[in-house]
N, C-alpha and C positions, 0 to 999 in steps of 0.2 A: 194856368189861364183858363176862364170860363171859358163856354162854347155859347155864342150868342147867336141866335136865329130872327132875323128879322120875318116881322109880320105888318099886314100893313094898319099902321095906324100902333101897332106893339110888339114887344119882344119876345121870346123865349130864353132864359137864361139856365143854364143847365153845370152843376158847378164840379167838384172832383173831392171826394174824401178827404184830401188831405190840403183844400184849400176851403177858407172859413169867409166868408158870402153875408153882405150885411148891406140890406134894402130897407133904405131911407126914402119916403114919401112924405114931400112937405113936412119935413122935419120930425116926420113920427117912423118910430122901426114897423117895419113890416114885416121882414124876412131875417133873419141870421141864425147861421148855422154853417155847416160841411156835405158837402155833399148835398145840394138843396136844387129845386130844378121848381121854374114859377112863369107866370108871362109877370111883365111890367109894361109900361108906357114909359119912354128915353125923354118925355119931355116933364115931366114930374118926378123919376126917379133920380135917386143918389146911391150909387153901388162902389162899394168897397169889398177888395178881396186877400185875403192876409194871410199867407202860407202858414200852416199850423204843424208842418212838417218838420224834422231835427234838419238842422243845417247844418253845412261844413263850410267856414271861412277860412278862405288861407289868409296868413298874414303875415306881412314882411316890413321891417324897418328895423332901424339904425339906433345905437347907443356908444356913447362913448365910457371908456376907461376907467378907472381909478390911473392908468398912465396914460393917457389922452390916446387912444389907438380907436379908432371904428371898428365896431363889431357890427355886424347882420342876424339878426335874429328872425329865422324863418319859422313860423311856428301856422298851429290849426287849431280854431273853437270851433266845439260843436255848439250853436244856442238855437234855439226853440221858442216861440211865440207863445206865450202861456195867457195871456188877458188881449184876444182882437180886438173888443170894444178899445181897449186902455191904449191900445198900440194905433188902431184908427180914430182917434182924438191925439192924439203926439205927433204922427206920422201919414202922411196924406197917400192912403193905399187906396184910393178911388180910381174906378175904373169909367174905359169910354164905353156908353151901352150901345154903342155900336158894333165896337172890333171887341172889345174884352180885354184888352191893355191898358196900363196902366196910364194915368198922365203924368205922371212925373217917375220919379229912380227910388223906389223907398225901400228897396234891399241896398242900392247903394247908403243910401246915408245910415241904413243898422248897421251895414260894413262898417262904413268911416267910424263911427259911434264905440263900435267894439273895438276894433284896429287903434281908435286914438287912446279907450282907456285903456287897452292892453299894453300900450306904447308907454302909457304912465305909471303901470304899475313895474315896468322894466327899468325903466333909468333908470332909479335912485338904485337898482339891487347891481346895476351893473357897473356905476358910476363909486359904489363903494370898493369894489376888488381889480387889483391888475388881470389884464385880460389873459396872461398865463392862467391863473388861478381862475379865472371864468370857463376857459375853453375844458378844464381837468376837472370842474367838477359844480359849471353853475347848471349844467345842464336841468337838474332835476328841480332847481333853487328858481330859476327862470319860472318853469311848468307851475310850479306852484304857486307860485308869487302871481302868477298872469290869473291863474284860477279861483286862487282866494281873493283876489282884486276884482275882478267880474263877478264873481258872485256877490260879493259885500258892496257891489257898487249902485249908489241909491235911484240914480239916475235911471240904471240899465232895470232897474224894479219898476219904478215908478211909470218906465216907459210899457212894462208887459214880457220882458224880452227876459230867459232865463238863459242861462250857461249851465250846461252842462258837462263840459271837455274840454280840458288842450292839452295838447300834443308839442313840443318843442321840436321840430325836425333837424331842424340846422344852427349850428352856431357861426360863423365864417366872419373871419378878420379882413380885413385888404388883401389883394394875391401877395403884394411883394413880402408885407408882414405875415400871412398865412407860410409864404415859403421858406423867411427865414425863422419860424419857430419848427416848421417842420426840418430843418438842417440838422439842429443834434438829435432830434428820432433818429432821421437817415443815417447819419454816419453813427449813430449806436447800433444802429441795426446793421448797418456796414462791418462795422467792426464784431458785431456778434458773427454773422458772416464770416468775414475773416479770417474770427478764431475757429469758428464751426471749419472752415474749407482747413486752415495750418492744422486743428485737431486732425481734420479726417489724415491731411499727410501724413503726421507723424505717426498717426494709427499705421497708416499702410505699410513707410519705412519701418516702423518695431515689428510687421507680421512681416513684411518682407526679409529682414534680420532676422525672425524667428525662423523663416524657414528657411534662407540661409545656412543658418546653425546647422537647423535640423538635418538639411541635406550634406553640412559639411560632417557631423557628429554619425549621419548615415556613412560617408566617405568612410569616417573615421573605424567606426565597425569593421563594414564590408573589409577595409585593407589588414583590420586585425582579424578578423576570420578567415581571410583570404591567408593570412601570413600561418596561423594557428593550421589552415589545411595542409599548407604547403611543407609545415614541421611535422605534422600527421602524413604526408605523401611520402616524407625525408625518412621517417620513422617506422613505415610502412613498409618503405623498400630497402631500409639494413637490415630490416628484421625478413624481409625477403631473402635479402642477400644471406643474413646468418643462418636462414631456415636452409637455403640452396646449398648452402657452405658448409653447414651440420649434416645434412643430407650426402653431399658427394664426400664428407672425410667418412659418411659411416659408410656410404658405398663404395669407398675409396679400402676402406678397409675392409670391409664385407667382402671384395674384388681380390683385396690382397691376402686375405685369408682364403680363400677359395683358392687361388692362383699356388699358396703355399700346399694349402693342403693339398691341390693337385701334383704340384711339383714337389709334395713328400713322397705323395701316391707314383709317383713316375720313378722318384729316385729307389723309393722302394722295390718296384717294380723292375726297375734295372740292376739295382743292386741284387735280387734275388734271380734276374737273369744270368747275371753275370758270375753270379758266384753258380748256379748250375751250373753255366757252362763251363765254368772254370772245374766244377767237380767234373763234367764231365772230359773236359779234356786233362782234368788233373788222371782219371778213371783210364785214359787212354793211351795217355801217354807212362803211366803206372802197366796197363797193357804191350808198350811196343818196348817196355823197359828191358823183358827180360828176353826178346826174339834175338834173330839171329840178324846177323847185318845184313843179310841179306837179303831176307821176308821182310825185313822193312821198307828196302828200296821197291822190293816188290810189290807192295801193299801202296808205297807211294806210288805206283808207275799205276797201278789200279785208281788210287785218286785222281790222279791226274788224267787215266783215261777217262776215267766217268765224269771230271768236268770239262775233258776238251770237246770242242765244237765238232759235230759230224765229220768224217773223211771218208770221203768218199772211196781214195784210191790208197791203199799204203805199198809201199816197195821198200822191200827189205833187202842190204846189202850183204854178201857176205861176210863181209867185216863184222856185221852186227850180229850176224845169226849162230857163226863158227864162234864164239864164246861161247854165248848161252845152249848150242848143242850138248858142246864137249862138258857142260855142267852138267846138263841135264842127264847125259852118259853115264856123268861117275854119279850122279845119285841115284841113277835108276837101280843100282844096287842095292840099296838102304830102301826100308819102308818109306812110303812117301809119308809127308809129316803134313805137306801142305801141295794143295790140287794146285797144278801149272795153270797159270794162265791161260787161255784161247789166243790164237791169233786170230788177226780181222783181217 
């Protein structure tokens, strides 16, 4: 919108780059241009002001079927003012030289103008295909169709107004028919779901079975290495046993050879005592063989003194002594042969 300054008796009008200013005096141009900045007089001037900017219109309306269903086609042109002259003789973009607004709606009626041929160039392309087959893939059939129709369209030339864009944004059925096409999406994707969640199970039960196995097939080891020690412990301790058992028969014998040869060594040793002594009592009694009988008793009574115990006191009766006097008597004639005994 211009920026209008009143003055008294005339205006200032001051305009913006991108809005196009066209000063009609008594029927002759004076001013037109963008961006323009001029005084006028409000009671002789005619101003018009025409946006030369890219516009964006939304635009919304209805089609039906090839199966009789309402579709909503939400869609956006971009168009552009391309001839102001051409478009302010079509379309009454005159302003008040007062305020600098417009007196009348003439973006609405470019709207309506675009909006209604876009609208034309939609049914027939929607009204040939079921709206399945619109929502899967008119999307792009729409775009074009709206765009080759505004461009080609003689009216929207003739008026100044050029297209450059549209955009399809939305396609949309009715809720209840939007929901019941979206149903077998949902329960496919449900059921893909489904399978994804029973796959994930049965992954988990086959790893879980694997490791099962794996721990029972561990079990299974551990009890056969356990059992292979325990044949190796078994194995271990006869061969302990046979080594102990080998050990004490050779010590058993090493002990009993020892034991013989000592007990040769003894036997020996007594048998060579014995036959000494035997030589020597064989030697002595070979000596008392040829005495007289009565140096023998003698010689006994001498052994027998030398092994008896101390006596203190001896008392000799005559009984005993009148013998051996009256011997000693008659031998004291004869050489002595053998020295008398002592008395004690």
């Amino acid at each position: 919108m211009a920026d209008i300054t009143s003055y008294p008796m005339t205006r200032h009008l001051r305009g913006t780059p991108t809005m196009h200013v066209r000063h009609l005096r008594r029927g002759s141009l004076v001013h037109e241009g963008a961006g323009l900045a001029f005084f006028f007089r409000p009671l002789s001037a005619v101003l018009s002001e025409v946006p030369v900017d890219d516009r964006e219109l939304p635009v919304l309306f209805h089609a039906r079927t090839a199966d009789f269903q309402d579709l909503a086609v939400q869609a956006s042109v971009t168009f552009r003012v391309t001839d102001p002259a051409t478009v302010c003789a079509r379309i009454d973009f005159s302003i008040d030289p007062d305020s600098g607004r417009w007196r009348g709606t003439p973006l609405e009626q470019v709207a309506g103008l675009i909006a209604e041929t876009a609208q034309q160039q939609v049914l027939g392309l929607v009204a040939a295909s079921p709206l399945a087959d619109v929502l899967a893939d008119g999307l792009a059939q729409i775009r074009d169709q709206i765009l080759n129709g505004l461009v080609s369209d003689a009216r929207l030339a003739e008026t100044g107004i050029a297209v450059i864009g549209t955009r399809v944004i939305a396609l949309r059925p009715e809720p209840e028919v939007e929901k019941a096409l979206r149903t077998p999406a949902r329960e496919q994707v449900q059921q893909e779901a489904d399978r994804a969640t029973y796959g994930r199970r049965a992954l988990a039960v086959e790893r879980e079975r694997a490791i099962a196995e794996n721990e029972l097939q561990n079990q299974i080891e551990l009890a056969r290495r356990e059992a292979q020690l325990i044949a190796q412990r078994g194995a271990n301790a006869r061969r302990q046993a046979e080594e102990s058992a080998a050990a004490g028969a050779i010590e058993a014998d090493a002990q009993a050879a020892r034991e013989q040869r000592l007990a040769e060594a003894r036997a020996a040793g007594t048998r060579a005592l014995g036959e000494a002594k035997a030589a020597a009592e064989a030697a002595r009694v070979s000596a008392y063989r040829d005495l007289p009988h009565d140096r023998v008793l003698a010689l006994a009574a001498m052994d027998l003194a030398g092994n008896l115990p101390q006596v203190g006191t001896l008392v000799l009766s005559p009984d005993l002594l009148t013998p051996l006097l009256s011997k000693l008597a008659a031998e004291a004639a004869g050489p002595p042969d053998v020295q008398p005994a002592g008395s004690r």
